[in-house]
C-alpha positions as CSV (number, residue, x, y, z in Angstrom):
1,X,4.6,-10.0,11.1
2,X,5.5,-8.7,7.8
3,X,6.6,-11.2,5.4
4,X,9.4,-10.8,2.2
5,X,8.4,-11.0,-1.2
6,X,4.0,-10.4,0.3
7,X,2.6,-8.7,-2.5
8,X,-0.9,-9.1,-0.6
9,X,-2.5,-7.4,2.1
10,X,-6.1,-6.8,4.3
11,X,-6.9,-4.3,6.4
12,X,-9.7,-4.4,8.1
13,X,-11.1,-1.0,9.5
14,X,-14.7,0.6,10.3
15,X,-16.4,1.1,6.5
16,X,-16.3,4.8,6.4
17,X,-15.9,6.1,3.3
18,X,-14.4,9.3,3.6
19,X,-11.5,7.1,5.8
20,X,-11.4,5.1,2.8
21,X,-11.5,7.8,0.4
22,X,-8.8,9.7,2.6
23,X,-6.6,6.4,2.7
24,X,-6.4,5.5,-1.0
25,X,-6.0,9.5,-1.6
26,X,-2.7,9.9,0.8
27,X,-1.2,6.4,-0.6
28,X,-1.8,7.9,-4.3
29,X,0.8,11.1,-3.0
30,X,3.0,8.6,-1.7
31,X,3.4,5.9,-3.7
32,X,3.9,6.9,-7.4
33,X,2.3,3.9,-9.2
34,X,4.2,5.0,-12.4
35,X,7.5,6.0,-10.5
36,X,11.3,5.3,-11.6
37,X,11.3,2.4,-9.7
38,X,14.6,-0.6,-10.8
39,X,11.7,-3.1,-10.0
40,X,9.4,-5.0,-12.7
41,X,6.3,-3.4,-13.6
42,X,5.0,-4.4,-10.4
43,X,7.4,-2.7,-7.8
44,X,4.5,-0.3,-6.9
45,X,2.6,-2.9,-5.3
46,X,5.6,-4.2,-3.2
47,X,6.1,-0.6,-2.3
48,X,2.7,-0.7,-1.3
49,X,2.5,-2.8,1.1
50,X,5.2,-1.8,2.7
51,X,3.3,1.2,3.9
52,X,0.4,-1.6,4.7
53,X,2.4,-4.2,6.8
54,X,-0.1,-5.1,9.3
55,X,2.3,-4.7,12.3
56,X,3.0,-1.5,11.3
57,X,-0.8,-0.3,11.1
């Protein structure tokens, strides 16, 4: 269950570090952490995990 206003997450997967490496690379050409977001300074981290909800993983 996802909840509003989360700005924290955990995902737990095997520690491989290419996975890891290929995870934070594809959310870095999603998510623009500098991006023209109508948010506060930290809208990038909401954004963030939105793509990380952990019923959606």
């Amino acid at each position: 269950m996802c909840f509003p206003q989360a700005t924290s997450i955990l995902v737990l997967t095997e520690h491989e570090p290419k996975l890891l490496n290929d995870l934070n690379t594809a959310l870095k050409k999603l998510i623009l952490k500098r991006g023209p977001y109508q948010h506060p300074p930290n809208a990038y981290f909401y954004i963030k995990s939105v793509f990380l909800c952990p019923n959606r993983t």
